[in-house]
N, C-alpha and C positions, 0 to 999 in steps of 0.2 A: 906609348903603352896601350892605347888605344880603349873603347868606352867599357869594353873590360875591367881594365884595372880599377875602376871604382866598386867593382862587388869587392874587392879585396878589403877596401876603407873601415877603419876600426875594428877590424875581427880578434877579435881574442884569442893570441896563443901560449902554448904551454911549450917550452922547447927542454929537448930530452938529450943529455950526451953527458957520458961519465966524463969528458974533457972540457973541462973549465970554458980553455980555449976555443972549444969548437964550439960550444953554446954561445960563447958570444960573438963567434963570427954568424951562426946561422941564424941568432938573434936582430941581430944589424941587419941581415939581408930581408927578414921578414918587415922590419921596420921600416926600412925606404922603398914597402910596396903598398906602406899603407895603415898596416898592420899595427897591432897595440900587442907587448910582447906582455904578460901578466903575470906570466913566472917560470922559471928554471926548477929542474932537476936532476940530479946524478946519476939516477936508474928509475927502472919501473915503480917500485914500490913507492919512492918521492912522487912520482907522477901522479901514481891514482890518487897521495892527496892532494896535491895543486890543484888535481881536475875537479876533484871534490868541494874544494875550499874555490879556485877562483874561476870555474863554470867555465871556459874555453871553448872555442866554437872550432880549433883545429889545436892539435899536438901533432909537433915533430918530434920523432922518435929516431933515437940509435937501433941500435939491433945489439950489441955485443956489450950489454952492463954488466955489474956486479949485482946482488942481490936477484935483479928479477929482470931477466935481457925482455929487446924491445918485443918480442912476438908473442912474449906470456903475454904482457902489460898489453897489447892491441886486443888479444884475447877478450880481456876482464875488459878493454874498453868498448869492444864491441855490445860484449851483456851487460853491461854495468848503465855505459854510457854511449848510446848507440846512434845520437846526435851528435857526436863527436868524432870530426873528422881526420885523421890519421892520413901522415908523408912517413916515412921511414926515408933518413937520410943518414947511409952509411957508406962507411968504403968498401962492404963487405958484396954492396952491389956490380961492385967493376969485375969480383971474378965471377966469370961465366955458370961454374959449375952450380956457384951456390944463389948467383941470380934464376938459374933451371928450377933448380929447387924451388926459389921462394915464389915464383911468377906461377908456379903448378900450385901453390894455396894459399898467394894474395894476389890483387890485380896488380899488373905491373906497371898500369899508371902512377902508382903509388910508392912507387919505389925511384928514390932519387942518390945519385952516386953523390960521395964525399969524395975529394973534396968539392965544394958544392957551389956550381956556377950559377948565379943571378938570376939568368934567362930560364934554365932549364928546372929553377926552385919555382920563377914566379908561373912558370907553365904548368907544372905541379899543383901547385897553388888553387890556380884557376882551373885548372881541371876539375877539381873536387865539387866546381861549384857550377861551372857552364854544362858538364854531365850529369849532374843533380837537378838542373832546371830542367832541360831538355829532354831527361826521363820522367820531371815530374808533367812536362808537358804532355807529351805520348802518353803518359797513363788518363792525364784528365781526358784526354781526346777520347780514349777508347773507353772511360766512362760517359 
């Protein structure tokens, strides 16, 4: 896994998918990277309160919920909760058309196919956070 995988260690997630099932398989994968899974949700509107009530340092989000799909709810977590770091993990990402789309008004690092392989969640994963230091690096530099 390599000296990476320990920024992953204890991080707090909130995991988002109207299917039962798929919450607990993307649950589990976050789990044996490390990760402390702190709560589930059905759709967006469950989610802002989980994020609210159990503080999450990442949610993985569906895209296609009931009540409030995953792109409102990234929305309100950007302004809301702007510490908090957002995968969108959906099937809706394998079709091209509508990956165009979403990669033209979120970064496509962010964006992880369902259904959802190990390697290419935990690269996800640590992306959010080796690109996070690395730019926080570059800015102190240039302060």
């Amino acid at each position: 896994m390599g000296e990476n995988a320990q920024i992953l260690q204890g991080k707090k997630v909130v995991v988002v998918d109207d299917s039962s099932e798929q919450r607990k398989l993307i649950a589990e994968l976050y789990r044996s990277f490390g990760c402390h899974v702190v709560g589930e949700a059905n759709d967006g509107v469950e989610a802002l309160l989980q994020v609210e009530k159990k503080q999450p340092e990442i949610v993985s989000l569906d895209i296609i919920m009931p009540n409030m799909d995953g792109v409102e709810c990234y929305r309100k977590l950007q302004k809301d909760h702007p510490q908090v770091k957002v995968l969108f993990v959906s099937c809706l990402i394998k079709n091209t058309e509508v990956r165009d789309i979403l990669t033209n008004k979120l970064d496509p690092s962010i964006l992880v196919p369902k259904p959802c392989e190990k390697e290419v969640l935990r690269k996800a994963v640590l992306g959010l956070y080796v690109e996070a230091s690395s730019h926080n690096e570059e800015t102190s530099a240039v302060l």
